[in-house]
KOLDO-946708 format. One record per residue (C-alpha): residue number from 1; residue in one letter; y, x, z. Coordinates in steps of 0.5 Angstrom, whole numbers. Each point is the difference from the previous one (the first is absolute). Layout:
N
+-----+-----+-------+-------+-------+
:   n : res :    c2 :    c1 :    c3 :
+-----+-----+-------+-------+-------+
: NUM :   A :     Y :     X :     Z :
...
+-----+-----+-------+-------+-------+
END
This chain:
382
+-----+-----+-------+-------+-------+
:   n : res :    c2 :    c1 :    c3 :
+-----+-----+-------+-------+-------+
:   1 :   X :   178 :   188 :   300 :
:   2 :   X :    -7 :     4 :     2 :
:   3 :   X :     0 :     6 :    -4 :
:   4 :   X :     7 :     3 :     3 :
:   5 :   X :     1 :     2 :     7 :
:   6 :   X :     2 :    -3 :     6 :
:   7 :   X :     5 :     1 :     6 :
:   8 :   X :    -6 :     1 :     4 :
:   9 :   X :    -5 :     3 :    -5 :
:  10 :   X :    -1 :     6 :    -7 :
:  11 :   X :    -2 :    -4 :    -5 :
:  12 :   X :    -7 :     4 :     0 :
:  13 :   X :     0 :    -2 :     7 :
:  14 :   X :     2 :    -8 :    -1 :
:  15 :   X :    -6 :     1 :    -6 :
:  16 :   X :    -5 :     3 :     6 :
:  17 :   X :     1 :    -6 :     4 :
:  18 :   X :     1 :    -6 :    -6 :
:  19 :   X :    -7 :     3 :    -2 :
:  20 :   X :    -3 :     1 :     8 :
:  21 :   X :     2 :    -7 :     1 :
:  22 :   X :     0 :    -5 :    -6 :
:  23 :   X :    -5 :    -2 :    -4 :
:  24 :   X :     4 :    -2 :    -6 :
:  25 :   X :     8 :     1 :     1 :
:  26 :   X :     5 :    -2 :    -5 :
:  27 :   X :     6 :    -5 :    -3 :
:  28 :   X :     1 :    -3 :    -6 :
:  29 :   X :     6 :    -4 :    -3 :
:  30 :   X :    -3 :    -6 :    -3 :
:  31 :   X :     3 :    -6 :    -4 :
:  32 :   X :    -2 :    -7 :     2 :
:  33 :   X :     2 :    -6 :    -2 :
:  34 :   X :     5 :    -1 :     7 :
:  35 :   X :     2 :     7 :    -1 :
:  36 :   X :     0 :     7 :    -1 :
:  37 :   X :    -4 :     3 :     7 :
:  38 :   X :    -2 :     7 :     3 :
:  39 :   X :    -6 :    -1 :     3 :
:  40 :   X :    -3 :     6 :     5 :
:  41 :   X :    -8 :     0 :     0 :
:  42 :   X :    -2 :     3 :     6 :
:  43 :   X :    -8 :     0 :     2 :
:  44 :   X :    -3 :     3 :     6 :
:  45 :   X :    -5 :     0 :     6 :
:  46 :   X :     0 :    -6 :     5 :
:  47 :   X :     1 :     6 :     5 :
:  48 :   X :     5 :     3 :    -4 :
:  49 :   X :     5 :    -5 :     0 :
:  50 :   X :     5 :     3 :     6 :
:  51 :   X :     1 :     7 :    -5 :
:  52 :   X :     1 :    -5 :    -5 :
:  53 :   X :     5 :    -4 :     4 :
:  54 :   X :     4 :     8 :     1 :
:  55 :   X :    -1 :     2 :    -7 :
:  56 :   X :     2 :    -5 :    -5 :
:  57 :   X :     7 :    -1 :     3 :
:  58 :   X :     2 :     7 :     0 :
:  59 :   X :    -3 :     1 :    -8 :
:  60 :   X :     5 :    -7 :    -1 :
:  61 :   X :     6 :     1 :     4 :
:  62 :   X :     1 :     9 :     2 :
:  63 :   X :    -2 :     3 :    -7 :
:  64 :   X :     5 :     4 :    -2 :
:  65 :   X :     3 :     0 :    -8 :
:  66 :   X :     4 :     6 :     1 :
:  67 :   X :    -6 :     5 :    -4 :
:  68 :   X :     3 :    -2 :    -8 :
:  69 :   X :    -5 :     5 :    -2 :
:  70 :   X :    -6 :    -3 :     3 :
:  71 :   X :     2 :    -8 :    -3 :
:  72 :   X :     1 :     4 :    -6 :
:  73 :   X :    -7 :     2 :     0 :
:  74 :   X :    -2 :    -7 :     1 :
:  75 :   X :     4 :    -4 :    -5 :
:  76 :   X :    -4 :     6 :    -5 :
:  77 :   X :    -6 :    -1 :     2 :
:  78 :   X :     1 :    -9 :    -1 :
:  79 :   X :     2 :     2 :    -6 :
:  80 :   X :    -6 :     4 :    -3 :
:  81 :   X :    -4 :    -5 :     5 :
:  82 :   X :     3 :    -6 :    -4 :
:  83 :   X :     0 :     4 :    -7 :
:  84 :   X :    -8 :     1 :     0 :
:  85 :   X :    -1 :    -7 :     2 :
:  86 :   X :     3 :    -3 :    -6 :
:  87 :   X :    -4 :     4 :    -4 :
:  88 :   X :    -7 :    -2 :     4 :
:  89 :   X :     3 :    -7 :     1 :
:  90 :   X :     5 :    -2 :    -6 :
:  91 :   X :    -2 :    -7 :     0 :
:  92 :   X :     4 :    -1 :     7 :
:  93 :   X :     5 :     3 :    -1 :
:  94 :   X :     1 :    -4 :    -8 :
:  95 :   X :    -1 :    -6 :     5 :
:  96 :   X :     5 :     1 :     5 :
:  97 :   X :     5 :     1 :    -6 :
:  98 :   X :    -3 :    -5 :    -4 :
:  99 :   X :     2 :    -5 :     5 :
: 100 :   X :     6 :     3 :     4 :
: 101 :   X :     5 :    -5 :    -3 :
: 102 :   X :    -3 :    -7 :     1 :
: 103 :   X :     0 :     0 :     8 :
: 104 :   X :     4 :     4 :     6 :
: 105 :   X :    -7 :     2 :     2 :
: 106 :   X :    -1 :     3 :    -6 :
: 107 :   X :     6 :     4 :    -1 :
: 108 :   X :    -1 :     3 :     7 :
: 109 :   X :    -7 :     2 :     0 :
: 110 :   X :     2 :     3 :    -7 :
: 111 :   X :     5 :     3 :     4 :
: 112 :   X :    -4 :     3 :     6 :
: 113 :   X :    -6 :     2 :    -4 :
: 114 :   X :     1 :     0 :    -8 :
: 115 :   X :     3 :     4 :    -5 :
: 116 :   X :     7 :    -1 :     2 :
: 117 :   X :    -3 :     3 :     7 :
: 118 :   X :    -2 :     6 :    -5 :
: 119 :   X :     7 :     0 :    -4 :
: 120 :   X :     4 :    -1 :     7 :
: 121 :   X :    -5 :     8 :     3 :
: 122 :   X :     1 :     3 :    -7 :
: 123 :   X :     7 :    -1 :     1 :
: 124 :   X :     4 :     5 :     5 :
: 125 :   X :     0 :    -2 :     7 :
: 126 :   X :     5 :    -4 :     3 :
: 127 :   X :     3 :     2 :     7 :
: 128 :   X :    -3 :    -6 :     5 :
: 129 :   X :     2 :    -1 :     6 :
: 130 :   X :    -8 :     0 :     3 :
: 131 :   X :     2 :    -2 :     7 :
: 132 :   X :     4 :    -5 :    -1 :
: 133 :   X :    -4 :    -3 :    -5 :
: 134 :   X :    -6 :     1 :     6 :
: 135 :   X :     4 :    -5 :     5 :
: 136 :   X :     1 :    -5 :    -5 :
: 137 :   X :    -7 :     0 :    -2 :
: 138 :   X :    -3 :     1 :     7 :
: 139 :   X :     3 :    -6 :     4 :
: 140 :   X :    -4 :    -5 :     5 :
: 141 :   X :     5 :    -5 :    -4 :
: 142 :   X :    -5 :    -1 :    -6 :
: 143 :   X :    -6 :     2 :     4 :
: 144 :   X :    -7 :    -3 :    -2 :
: 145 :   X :    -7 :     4 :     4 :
: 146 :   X :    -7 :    -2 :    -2 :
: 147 :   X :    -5 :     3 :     4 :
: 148 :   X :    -8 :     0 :     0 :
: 149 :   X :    -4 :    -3 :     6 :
: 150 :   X :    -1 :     6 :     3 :
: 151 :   X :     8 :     1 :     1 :
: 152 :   X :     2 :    -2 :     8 :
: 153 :   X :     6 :    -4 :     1 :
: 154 :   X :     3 :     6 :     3 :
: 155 :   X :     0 :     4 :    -5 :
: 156 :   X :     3 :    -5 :    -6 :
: 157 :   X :     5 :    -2 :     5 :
: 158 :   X :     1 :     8 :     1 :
: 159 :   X :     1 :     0 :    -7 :
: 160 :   X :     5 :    -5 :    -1 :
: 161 :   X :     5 :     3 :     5 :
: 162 :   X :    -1 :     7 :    -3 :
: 163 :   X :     4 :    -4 :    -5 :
: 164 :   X :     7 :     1 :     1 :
: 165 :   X :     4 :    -7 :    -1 :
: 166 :   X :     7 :     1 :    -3 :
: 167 :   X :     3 :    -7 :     1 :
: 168 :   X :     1 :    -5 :    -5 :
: 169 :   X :    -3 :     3 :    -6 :
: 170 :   X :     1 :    -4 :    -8 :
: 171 :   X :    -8 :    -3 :    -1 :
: 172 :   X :    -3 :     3 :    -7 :
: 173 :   X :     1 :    -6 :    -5 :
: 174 :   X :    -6 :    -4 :    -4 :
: 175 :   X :    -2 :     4 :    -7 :
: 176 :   X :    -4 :    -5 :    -3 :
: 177 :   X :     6 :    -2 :    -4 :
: 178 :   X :    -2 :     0 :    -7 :
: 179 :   X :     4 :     4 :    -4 :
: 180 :   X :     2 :     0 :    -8 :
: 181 :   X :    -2 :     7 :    -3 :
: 182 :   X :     4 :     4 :    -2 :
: 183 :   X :     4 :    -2 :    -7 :
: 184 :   X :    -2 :     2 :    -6 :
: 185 :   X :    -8 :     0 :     3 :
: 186 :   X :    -2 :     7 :    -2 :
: 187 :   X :    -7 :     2 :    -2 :
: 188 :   X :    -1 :     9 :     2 :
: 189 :   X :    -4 :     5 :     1 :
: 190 :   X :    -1 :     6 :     4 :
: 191 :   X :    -3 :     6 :    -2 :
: 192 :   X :    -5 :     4 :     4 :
: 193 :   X :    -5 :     6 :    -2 :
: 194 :   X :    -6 :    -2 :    -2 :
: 195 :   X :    -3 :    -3 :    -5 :
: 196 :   X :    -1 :    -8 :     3 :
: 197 :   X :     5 :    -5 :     2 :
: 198 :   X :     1 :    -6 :     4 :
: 199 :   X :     3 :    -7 :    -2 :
: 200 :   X :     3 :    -5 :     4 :
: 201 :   X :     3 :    -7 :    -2 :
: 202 :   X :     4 :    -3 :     5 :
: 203 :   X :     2 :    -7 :     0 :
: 204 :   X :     3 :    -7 :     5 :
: 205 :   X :    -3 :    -7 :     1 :
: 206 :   X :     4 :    -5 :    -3 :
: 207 :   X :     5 :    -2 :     4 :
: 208 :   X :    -1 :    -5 :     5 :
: 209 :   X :    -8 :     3 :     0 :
: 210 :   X :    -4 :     3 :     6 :
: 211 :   X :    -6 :     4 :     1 :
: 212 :   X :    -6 :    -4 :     1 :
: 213 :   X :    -6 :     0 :     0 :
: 214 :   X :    -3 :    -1 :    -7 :
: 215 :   X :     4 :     6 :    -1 :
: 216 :   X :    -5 :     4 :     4 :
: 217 :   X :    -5 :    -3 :    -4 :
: 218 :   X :     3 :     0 :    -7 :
: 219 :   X :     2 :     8 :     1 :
: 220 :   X :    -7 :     1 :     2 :
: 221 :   X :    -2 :    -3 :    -7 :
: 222 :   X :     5 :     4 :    -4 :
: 223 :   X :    -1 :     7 :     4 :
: 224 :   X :    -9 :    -1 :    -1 :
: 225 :   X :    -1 :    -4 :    -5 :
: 226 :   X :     6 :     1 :    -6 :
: 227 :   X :     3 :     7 :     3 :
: 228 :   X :    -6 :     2 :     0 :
: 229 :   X :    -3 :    -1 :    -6 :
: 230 :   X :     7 :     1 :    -4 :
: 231 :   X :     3 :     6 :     4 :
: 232 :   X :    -6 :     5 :     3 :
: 233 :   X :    -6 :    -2 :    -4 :
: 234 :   X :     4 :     0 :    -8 :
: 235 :   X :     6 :     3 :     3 :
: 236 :   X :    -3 :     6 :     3 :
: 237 :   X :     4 :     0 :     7 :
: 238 :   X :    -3 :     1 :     7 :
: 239 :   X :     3 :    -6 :     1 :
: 240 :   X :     5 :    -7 :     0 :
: 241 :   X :     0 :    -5 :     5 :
: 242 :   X :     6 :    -6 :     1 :
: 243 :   X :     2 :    -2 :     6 :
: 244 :   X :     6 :    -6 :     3 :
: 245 :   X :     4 :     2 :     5 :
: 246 :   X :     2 :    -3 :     6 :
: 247 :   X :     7 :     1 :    -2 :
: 248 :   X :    -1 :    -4 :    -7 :
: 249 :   X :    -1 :     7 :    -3 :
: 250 :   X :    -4 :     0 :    -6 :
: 251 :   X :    -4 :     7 :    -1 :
: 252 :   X :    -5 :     2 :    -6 :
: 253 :   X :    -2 :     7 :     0 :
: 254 :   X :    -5 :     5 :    -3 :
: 255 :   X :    -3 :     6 :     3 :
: 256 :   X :    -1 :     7 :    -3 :
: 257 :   X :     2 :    -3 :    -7 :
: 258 :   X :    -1 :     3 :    -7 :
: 259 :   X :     3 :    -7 :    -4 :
: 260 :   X :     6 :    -3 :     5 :
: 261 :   X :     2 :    -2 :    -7 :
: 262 :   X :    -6 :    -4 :     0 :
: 263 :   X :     0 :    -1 :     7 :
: 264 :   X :     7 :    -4 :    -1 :
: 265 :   X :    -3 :    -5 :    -5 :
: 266 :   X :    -6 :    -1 :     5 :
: 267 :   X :     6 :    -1 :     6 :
: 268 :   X :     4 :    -5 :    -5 :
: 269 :   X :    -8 :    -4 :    -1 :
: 270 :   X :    -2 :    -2 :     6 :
: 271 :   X :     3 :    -7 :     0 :
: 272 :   X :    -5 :    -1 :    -6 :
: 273 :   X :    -5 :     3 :     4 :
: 274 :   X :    -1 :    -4 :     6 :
: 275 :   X :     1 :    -7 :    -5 :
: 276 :   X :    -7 :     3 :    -5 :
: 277 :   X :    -3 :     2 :     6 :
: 278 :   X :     1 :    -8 :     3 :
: 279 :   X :    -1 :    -2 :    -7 :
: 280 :   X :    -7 :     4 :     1 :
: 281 :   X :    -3 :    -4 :     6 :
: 282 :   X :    -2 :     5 :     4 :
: 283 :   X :     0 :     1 :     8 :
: 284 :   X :     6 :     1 :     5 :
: 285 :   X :    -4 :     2 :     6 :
: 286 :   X :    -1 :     8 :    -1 :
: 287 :   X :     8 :     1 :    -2 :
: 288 :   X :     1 :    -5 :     7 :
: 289 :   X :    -4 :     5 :     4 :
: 290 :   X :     3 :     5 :    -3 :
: 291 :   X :     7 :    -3 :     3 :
: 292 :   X :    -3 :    -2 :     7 :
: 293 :   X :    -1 :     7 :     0 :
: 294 :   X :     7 :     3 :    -2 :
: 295 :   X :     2 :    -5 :     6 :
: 296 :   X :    -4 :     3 :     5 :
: 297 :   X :    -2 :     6 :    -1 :
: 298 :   X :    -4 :     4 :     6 :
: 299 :   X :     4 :     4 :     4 :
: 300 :   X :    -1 :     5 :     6 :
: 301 :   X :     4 :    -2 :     6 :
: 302 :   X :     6 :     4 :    -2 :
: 303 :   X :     1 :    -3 :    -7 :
: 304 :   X :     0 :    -6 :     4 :
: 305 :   X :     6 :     2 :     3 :
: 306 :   X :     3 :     2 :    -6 :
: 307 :   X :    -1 :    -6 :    -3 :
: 308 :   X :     2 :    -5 :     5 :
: 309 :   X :     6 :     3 :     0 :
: 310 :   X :     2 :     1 :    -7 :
: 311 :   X :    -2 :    -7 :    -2 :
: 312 :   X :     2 :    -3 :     6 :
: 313 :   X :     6 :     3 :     2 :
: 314 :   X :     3 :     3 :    -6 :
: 315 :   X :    -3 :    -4 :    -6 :
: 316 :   X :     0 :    -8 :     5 :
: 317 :   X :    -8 :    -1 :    -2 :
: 318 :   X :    -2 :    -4 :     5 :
: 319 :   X :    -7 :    -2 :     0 :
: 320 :   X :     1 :    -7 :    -1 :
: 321 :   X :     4 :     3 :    -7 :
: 322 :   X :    -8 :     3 :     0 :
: 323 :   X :    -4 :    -6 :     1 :
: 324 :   X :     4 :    -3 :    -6 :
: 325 :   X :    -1 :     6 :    -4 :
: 326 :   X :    -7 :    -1 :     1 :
: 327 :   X :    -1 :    -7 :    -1 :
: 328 :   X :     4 :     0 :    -7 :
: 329 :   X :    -5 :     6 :    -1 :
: 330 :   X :    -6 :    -4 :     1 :
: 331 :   X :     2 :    -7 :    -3 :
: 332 :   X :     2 :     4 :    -7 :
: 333 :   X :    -1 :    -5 :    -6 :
: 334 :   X :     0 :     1 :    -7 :
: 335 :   X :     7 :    -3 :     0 :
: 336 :   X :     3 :     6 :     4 :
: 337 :   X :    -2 :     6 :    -4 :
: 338 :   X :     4 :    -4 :    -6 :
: 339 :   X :     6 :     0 :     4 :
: 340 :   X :     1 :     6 :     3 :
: 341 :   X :    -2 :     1 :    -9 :
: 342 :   X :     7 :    -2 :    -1 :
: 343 :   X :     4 :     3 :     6 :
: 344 :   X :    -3 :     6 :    -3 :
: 345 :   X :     3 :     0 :    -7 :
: 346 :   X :     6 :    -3 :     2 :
: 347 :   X :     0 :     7 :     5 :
: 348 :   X :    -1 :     5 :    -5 :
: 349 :   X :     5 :    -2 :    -5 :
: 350 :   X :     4 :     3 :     5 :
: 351 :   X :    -4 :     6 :     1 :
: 352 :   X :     2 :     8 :     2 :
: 353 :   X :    -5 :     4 :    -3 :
: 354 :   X :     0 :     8 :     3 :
: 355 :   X :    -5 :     5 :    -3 :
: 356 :   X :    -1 :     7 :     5 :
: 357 :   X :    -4 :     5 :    -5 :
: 358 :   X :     0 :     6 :    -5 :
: 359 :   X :     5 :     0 :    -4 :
: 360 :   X :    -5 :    -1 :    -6 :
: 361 :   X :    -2 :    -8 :     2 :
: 362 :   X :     7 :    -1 :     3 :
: 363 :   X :     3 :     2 :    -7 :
: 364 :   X :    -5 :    -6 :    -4 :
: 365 :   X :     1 :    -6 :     5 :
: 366 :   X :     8 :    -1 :    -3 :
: 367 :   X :     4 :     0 :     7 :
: 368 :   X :     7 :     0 :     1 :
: 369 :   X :     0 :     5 :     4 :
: 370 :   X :    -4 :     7 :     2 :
: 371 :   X :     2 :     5 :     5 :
: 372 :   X :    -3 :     5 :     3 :
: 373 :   X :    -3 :     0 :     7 :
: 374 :   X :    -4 :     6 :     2 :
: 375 :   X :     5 :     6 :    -1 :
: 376 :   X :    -4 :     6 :    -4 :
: 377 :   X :    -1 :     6 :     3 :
: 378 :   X :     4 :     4 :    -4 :
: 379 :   X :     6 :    -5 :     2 :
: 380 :   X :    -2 :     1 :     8 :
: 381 :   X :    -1 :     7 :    -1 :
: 382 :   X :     8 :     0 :    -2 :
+-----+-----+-------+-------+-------+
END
């Protein structure tokens, strides 16, 4: 959608009149935790709106699928976007599959944007009835528009009923649910050329635990004060860092690593190294500002939009659910961090290791399994 022609228009065309009247123009299928949603990013000139209005209802409702080798074409070229991405930036793709097996979240983002995606486009192409699937997609029924100041009433209302409404249509379901991973848990690796790798270790809270505000501020101990030391400056990585997720997930990874071993022994520690750095005295507050910052972020009046629908609407943040994080993060004592300590040793217990890297670091880091995931040249030329 967008790089196929229309009824109205050549694709050259349509490209023309995308690029002569949107600033940006794109979609994007995202997993939140109220579900899987295709987004359509559009931005454009206040004075552009009616040309928005005529040219995004007919780029979603009159493309035409019938030119298989131009949709051949561009399911290559995700492919090959997809396999030198993880080659540049392993450490996300480690981290969805790391993950993919403790919330529906999760399992759906790993589907959409990780390494099963790659495997899925390595495949041979599957008949896809794309019309169909577009009707199913595009309904007013599931509709949710965000716009800036600038938007006149007329041109969101011209939006909405641009949208058909195709009747009672079955509402996408909650994806916060968390989910057992995968029995036996495995540990892999996926080789990509080169000589570094990345690492991820993935993990839940313990059951019946949420994300709070002590674990933005714990993360920000063990990523700048424990991973740091541990995995970049005796380690050798560009970089590691910690995170919870609002899901519950429990995220470790390292950045351009020459030791994912090592990295992993440091991962499995930071429960310890948030109690040393409590025992140890030391000041709270710069990891504080550094979790204020995370949660309010400057933004530019797009990203606002994107935001507020994507924590509002999809993910149910509201800002009460904002003001409370705040308060935990500004009310940290040194109770908290020992807390979140223990959920962190009870979380990696359970935890699922990948390693995205050369051959030569994969073979030492003693996974259950590696595979190849960047097909050789020789093997693409055949």
């Amino acid at each position: 959608v967008g790089q196929l022609r229309t009824a109205k228009r050549s694709a050259a065309d349509l490209q023309t009149a995308i690029d002569g009247t949107f600033g940006d123009f794109s979609l994007d299928p995202s997993a939140y935790l109220r579900g899987t949603w295709l987004t359509v990013n559009v931005s454009a000139l206040n004075r552009r709106q009616d040309e928005v209005l005529a040219l995004v209802p007919e780029i979603l409702f009159e493309t035409s699928f019938d030119d298989a080798r131009a949709i051949a074409d561009l399911r290559t070229q995700v492919r090959e976007h997809l396999e030198r991405a993880v080659s540049r930036s392993g450490d996300s793709f480690a981290m969805r599959r790391a993950v993919r097996g403790f919330s529906e979240t999760a399992r759906q983002a790993e589907l959409l944007e990780g390494i099963d995606q790659i495997r899925r486009l390595q495949e041979p192409a599957r008949t896809t009835d794309f019309a169909a699937l577009a009707k199913k997609v595009f309904v007013r029924e599931r509709l949710t528009v965000t716009a800036t100041a600038g938007a006149s009433d007329a041109f969101v209302v011209g939006l909405i009923r641009s949208v058909p409404a195709r009747g009672a249509v079955a509402p996408s379901p909650a994806q916060d649910a968390v989910r057992t991973p995968p029995a036996p848990a495995v540990s892999e690796g996926f080789e990509i050329p080169g000589t570094i790798a990345f690492s991820a270790l993935g993990a839940h809270l313990p059951s019946g635990q949420q994300r709070r505000g002590e674990h933005l501020v714990a993360g920000r101990i063990v990523s700048l004060d424990h991973l740091w030391n541990a995995v970049r400056v005796k380690g050798g990585a560009y970089g590691a860092s910690h995170f919870v997720s609002q899901s519950g997930n429990v995220v470790f990874r390292s950045y351009r690593d020459p030791n994912p071993a090592g990295a992993r022994q440091a991962f499995l520690k930071a429960g310890q190294a948030l109690r040393d750095f409590v025992a140890s005295k030391q000041s709270f507050e710069k990891f504080q500002v550094a979790s204020i910052g995370t949660l309010e972020p400057y933004r530019s009046p797009k990203a606002e939009v994107d935001a507020v629908l994507a924590e509002r609407h999809f993910a149910g943040r509201t800002p009460e659910d904002l003001q409370r994080t705040r308060r935990e993060v500004l009310s940290v004592t040194p109770a908290a961090p020992l807390k979140v300590a223990d959920e962190l040793d009870a979380a990696v217990t359970n935890g699922v290791l990948c390693v995205v890297g050369a051959k030569s670091i994969l073979d030492s880091c003693a996974l259950d399994r590696v595979e190849p995931i960047v097909p050789s040249k020789s093997k693409e030329t055949k």
